[in-house]
SEGU-997057 format. One record per residue (C-alpha): x, y, z. Coordinates in steps of 0.1 Angstrom, whole numbers, plus 5000, padded with zeros to 4 digits. Example, Ala and Ser with C-alpha at 12.3 -4.5 7.8 and 13.67 -1.06 7.14 Angstrom:
BEGIN
512349555078 513749895071 
END
This chain:
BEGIN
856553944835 854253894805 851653664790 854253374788 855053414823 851753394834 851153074811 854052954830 853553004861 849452844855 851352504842 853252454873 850852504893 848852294870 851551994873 851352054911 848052024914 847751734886 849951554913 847851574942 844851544924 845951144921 847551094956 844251224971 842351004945 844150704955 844550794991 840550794992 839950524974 837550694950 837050604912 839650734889 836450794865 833750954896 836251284901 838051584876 839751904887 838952194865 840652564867 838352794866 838253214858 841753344853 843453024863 841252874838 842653134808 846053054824 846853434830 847653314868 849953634885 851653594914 849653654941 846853544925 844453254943 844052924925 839952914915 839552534916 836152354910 836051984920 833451814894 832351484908 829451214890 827651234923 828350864933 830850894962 829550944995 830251305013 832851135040 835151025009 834651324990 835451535020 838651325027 839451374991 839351744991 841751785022 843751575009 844051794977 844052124992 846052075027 849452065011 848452384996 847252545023 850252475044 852552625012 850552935017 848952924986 845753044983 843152864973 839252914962 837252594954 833952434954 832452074946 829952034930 828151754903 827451894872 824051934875 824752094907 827152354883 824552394860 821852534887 824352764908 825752874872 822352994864 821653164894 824753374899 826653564871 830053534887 829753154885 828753144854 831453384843 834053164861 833052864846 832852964810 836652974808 836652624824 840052414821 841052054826 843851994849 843351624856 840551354860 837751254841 837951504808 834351424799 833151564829 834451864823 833751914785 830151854801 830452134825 831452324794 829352284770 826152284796 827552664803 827952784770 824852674755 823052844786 825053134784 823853174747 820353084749 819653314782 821753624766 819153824772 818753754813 822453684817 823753964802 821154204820 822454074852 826154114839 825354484834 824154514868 826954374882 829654564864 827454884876 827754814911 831454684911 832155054894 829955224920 832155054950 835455064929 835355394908 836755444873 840355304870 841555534846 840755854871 841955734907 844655814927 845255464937 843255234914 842154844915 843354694885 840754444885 837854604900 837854974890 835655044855 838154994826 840054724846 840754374842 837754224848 835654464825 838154324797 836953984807 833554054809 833654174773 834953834762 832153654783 829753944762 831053844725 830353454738 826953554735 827153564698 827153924702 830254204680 832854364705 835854514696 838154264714 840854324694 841254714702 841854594739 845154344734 847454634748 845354754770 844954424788 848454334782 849854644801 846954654832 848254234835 851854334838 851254634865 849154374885 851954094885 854854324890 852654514919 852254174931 855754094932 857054454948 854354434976 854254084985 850254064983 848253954961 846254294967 845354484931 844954804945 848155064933 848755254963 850655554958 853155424983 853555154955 853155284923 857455464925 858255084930 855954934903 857355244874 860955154885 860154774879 858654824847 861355084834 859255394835 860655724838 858455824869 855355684885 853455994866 854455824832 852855464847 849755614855 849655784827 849755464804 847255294829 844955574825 845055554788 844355154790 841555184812 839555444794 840455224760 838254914782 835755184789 835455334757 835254954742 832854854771 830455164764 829855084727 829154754733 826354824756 825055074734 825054814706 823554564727 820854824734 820154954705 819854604685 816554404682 815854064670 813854224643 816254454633 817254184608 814154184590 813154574588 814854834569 817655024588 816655334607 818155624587 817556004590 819956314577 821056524605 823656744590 825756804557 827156414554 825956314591 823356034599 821955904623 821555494617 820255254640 820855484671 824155634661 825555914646 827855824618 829055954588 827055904551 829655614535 828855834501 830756094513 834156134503 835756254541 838656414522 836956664507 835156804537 837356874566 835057014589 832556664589 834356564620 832856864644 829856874623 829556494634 830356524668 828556824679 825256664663 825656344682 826456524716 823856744709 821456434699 822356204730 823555904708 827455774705 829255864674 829955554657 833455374663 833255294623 833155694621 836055774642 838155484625 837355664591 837855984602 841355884618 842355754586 841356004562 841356314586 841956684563 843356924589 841157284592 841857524577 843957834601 841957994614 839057764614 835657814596 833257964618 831057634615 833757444626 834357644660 830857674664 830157264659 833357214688 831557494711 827957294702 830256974716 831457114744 827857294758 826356944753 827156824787 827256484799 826756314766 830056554753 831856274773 830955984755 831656154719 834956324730 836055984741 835555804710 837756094691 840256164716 840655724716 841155724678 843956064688 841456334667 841356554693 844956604692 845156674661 842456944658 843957084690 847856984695 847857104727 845956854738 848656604733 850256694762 847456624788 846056354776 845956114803 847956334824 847556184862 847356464889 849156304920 847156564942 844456504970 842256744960 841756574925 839256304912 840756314878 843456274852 843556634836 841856634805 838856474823 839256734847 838556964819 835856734803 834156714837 834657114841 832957134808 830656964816 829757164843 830257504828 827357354802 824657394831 825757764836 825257934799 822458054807 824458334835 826158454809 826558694781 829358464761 828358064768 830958004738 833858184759 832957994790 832857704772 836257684753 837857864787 836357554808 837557284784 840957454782 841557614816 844357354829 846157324795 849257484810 849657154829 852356894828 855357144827 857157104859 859057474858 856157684843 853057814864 850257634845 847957964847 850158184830 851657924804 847957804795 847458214795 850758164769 849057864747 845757964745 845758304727 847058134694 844857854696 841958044699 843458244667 843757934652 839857814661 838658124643 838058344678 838958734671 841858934691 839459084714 837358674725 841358584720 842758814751 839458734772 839758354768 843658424775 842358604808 840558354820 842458074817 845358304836 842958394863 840758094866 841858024907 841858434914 838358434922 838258104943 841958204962 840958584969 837558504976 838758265009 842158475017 841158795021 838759055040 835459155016 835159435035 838059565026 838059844995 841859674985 840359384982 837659494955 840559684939 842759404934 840259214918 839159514895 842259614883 842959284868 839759234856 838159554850 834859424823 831959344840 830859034812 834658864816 834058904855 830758724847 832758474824 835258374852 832658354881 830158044859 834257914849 835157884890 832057764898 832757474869 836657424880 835357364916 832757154912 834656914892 837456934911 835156784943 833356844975 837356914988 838057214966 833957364961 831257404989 827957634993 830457815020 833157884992 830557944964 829158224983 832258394991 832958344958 829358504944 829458834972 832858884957 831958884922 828859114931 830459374949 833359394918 830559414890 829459694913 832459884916 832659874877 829259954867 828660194897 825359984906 823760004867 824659654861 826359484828 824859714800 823059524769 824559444736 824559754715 822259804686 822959834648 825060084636 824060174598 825960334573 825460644556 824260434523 822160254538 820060524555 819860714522 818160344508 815960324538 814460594526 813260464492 810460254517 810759934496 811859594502 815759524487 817659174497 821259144491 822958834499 826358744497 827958434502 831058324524 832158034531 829857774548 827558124556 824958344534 825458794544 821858874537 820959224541 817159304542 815859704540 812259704546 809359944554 808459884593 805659694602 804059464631 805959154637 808459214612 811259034627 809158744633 808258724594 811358734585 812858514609 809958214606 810658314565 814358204571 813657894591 810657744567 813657844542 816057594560 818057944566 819457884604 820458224617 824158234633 823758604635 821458894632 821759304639 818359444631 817259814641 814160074633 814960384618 811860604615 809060384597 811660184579 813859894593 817359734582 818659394591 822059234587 821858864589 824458584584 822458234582 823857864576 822157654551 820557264559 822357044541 819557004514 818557344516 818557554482 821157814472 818958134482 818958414456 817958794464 814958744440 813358454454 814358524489 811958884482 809458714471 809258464498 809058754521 806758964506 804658674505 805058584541 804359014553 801658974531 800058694549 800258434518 802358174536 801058034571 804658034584 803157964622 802257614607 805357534587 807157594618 805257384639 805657104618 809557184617 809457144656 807156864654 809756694632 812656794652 811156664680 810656274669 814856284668 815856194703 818056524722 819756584757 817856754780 818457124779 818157364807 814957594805 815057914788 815558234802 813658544795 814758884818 813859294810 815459524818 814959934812 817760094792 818360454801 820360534771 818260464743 814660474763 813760134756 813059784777 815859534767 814559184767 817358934768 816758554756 818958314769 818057944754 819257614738 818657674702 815957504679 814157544652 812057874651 813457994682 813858374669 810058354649 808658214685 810258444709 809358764685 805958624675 805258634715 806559024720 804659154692 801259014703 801959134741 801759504720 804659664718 807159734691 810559574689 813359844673 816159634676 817559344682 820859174683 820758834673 823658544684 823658134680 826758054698 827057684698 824557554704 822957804725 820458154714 821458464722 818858724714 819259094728 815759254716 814959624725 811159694727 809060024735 805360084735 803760224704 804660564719 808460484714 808860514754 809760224775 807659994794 806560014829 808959794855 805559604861 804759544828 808759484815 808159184839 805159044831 806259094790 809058874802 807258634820 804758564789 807758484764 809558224786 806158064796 805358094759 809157954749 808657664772 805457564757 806757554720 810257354735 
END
């Protein structure tokens, strides 16, 4: 079993065939110069398994007639056919190659790793060299049609690294993708051949020994096989083989996705135009349709570039550069414990980026990053699920769950909770004697300590990864109707926001489980449970809004000195900046659009009116070539802006403008809701959107002209998603009409679309 087996096992067949190659040439009577027998595809690489067929092509010079050619062909082939081996051949001249070579890509793939067995050698050096030059000079045709063809082999055969009972050839990531990537680099074109020797290696020697243990030449790994095949090839279990097949399939995958991105992204001119550069982030750039990592920067030094990197590209659409993840490998600086709060917020940016997360997580977790910013990880990486009701390998079950819970941050209060809970729910996994709810409940309270979360996000991330199935299991088990039922339910989760939390995280774990586990029938037992609960607990009022500033007694006794003061503190990777002004219209919209013309991006902000005077806690990140802001020139900027001296509506729209000509994923809408809050007698107007440039400036800009008076607001970037909590009244200080709450509403999202 191995490479030298195959080679072995392709020369005896070769000497067999070399020897009824000349009995049929004599035995016809044709030329010894007219005819040659060529292997062809994996025959032709000599990597011949055991069941596998013997792809033949007969090459002839197109001057004996069909009767004699005919006779010579059974001649060749019946002895094999009565040995039961199985045999795929055609004749053909060579121009006759040539044509059906251009015309389909599996012929042309076949033929380009073209072997002499015996016969006229010139004929077949022809063949070759007629089929290499064309694959070159049509690249650009053949290797469209290639792509097409490895997209509908994947949509009938799946992903290998993800099935229950995999193709080794067929599936995504299998062996054929491996040898479509050397038919790709024939082209002239760069792939990363050599990442994929022990992929290939190990996917070969399942396929020969499942071939040997079934009898067939069949590449599919049944489960009823794959016990058989782990025993065979001295694996502990049939959990640890698929395991290692799952880790060489997504390694084809991985290798097979950049090289189509290259492809892609590469023009002919690209040789003679300068390389398309632009600064995303503190050492991140993006260069020639990739995110990597500015080769001036010295990695060691900065231990959170590796987030920062991937969250941009997620966030941006593009792959992070396999030059990147090779460097970062290499000179990777743990975080610090607990992590910087740019660091958890670039992996929660990562994780809410949806689909294009995948790609970028991929590349990290293939060069083993992700394991070692989370260790935990380790453990179910690759880790097969031998269970019907699952698609995936766990840890793309949780990537896929992610991915899911991505679509649903705008349902709830915490998108960073629901985010880190979704890609972490099934960590408990893998540990035959532990329930994996309550030992992921164990693991994930000090790794959320460790990413930087307090006790209190801690406990609630714990919860939900304990109690990610209650929902689903008590939802289709027992009666609704029943008060016990509610009760149970409640007394295990008794706040309204972490009930909120683990309804958008069942929703996720369902629908990436499949249509087997998740249906509109479960979903809305699921959603009439979750109602009536948030009922019980709120007695019908609902989730109440964030609550406003509290100030302290010093800072009251400044408010009343009615003058602008700045103090800003600096933390690390963050700026404190506390602003005490005298109130007027649109304040919070001067300030804010005075922060983001700054290059100030606000992570948090607590702002609330206190008489005629207003005071505002803000924490703000700096762009990476933004200046070190001082309390002096940070006052002057803003009495400029209040003052109407700086036209901050236009420097904003040419900082969306700008942000705009950078290619992004597609973000769900935002979502703008008001509600009346009895408590402090004013409308709450909560702002759920993907955050951008300006976001804060724009959404309080459009309040303030609707005419009313905003006399709080809470403030949250969480990831990569806005979180603004604003509370308004009319100029009276009373709350707005239900009507008109709506319709205020209703203007800012429609307003909010239009500037995103």
């Amino acid at each position: 079993m191995g490479t030298r087996e195959r080679r072995e096992r392709s020369d005896s067949n070769d000497r067999k065939l070399s020897g009824l190659f000349f009995t049929a040439l004599h035995a016809s009577g044709l030329a010894d110069r007219s005819l040659a027998l060529a292997a062809v595809g994996g025959f032709g690489r000599g990597e011949l398994s055991p069941g596998s067929d013997l792809d033949l092509l007969v090459l002839h010079d197109g001057s004996a007639t069909e009767s004699k050619l005919t006779e010579f062909v059974n001649a060749l082939l019946y002895p094999l056919w009565d040995s039961g081996i199985a045999v795929d051949h055609s004749v053909r001249t060579r121009a006759q190659t040539r044509e059906t070579s251009r015309e389909d890509i599996r012929v042309a793939m076949g033929i380009l790793d073209i072997r002499l067995i015996a016969g006229n050698s010139d004929l077949v050096e022809s063949v070759a060299t007629d089929i290499s030059d064309d694959w070159r000079k049509g690249a650009k045709v053949n290797l469209q049609k290639l792509r097409s063809s490895i997209h509908e082999r994947a949509e009938r055969s799946g992903e290998l690294a993800f099935l229950l009972e995999p193709d080794l050839k067929e599936a995504r990531g299998g062996l054929r993708d491996i040898n479509a990537l050397r038919a790709i680099s024939r082209t002239g074109a760069s792939v990363a051949l050599d990442r994929l020797a022990s992929a290939e290696a190990l996917l070969a020697n399942v396929r020969d020994v499942l071939h040997e243990v079934s009898g067939k030449g069949r590449d599919q790994l049944l489960l009823t096989e794959q016990d058989r095949v782990a025993a065979q090839m001295e694996f502990i279990d049939a959990d640890a083989l698929m395991l290692e097949v799952a880790r060489a399939a997504r390694s084809v995958d991985y290798v097979m996705d950049l090289t189509w991105h290259r492809l892609s992204s590469s023009q002919p001119k690209s040789l003679f135009k300068k390389r398309s550069e632009s600064i995303l982030g503190k050492g991140v750039i993006s260069l020639n349709q990739e995110i990597t990592i500015d080769s001036t920067l010295d990695i060691s030094s900065d231990a959170g570039i590796g987030l920062r990197a991937a969250s941009i590209a997620a966030q941006r659409g593009l792959p992070l550069s396999i030059d990147a993840c090779i460097s970062l490998a290499r000179n990777f600086q743990p975080l610090s414990n607990p992590w910087p709060r740019s660091s958890r917020e670039d992996l929660v940016a990562l994780i809410g980026a949806g689909d294009s997360m995948i790609r970028v997580f991929e590349a990290l977790d293939q060069e083993g990053i992700i394991e070692r910013w989370i260790p935990e990880w380790g453990h179910v990486r690759f880790l097969p699920q031998r269970n019907v009701l699952h698609r995936h390998t766990v840890d793309r079950h949780m990537l896929e769950t992610a991915v899911r819970a991505a679509r649903l941050t705008r349902t709830v209060h915490r998108p960073d909770l629901l985010l880190v809970a979704a890609l972490v729910h099934d960590i408990g996994k893998g540990y035959p004697d532990r329930d994996h709810s309550e030992y992921g409940e164990e693991l994930i309270r000090p790794l959320a300590l460790r990413m930087g979360f307090s006790a209190k996000d801690a406990e609630i991330l714990a919860t939900l990864v304990k109690h990610h199935l209650l929902l689903s299991v008590v939802a289709t088990r027992r009666d609704l109707d029943d008060p016990a039922t509610i009760e149970f339910v409640t007394t295990q989760i008794n706040d309204p926001e972490v009930l909120e939390l683990l309804h958008a995280l069942s929703i996720a774990d369902g629908e990436a489980t499949g249509k087997t586990a998740w249906s509109k029938w479960k979903a809305g037992l699921v959603a009439d449970l979750v109602s009536r609960c948030i009922e019980s607990l709120t007695g019908g009022s609902g989730i109440k809004p964030a609550e406003q500033l509290e100030l302290t007694p010093e800072q009251l006794a400044r408010l009343d000195s009615k003058s602008l003061s700045v103090r800003i503190t600096e933390g690390e990777g963050v700026h404190e900046i506390e602003i005490l002004s005298p109130d007027q219209v649109g304040l919070l919209s001067v300030v804010a659009g005075t922060f983001s013309v700054s290059r100030m991006n606000v992570r948090t902000a607590r702002t609330r009116t206190v008489g005629d005077a207003v005071a505002m806690n803000w924490l703000v990140a700096l762009d990476p070539n933004a200046p070190i802001p001082t309390s002096e020139g940070l006052t002057e900027s803003l009495r400029k802006a209040m003052a109407g001296e700086i036209d901050l509506a236009k420097k904003i729209d040419d900082r969306i403008s700008n942000y705009r000509k950078i290619p992004g994923i597609p973000v769900p809408p935002p979502v703008v809701t008001a509600t009346n809050d009895i408590a402090t007698n004013a409308t709450v107007i909560e702002i759920r959107m993907h955050d951008r440039p300006g976001v804060l400036y724009s959404a309080a800009r459009a309040i303030s002209r609707f005419g009313v008076d905003i006399r709080a607001a809470i403030v949250s970037t969480l990831g990569a998603e806005a979180f603004d909590t604003l509370y308004v009244t009319d100029f009276a200080g009373a709350a707005l009409s239900e009507e008109r709450a709506k319709l205020l509403a209703s203007q800012v999202e429609s307003y909010l679309l239009t500037q995103y």
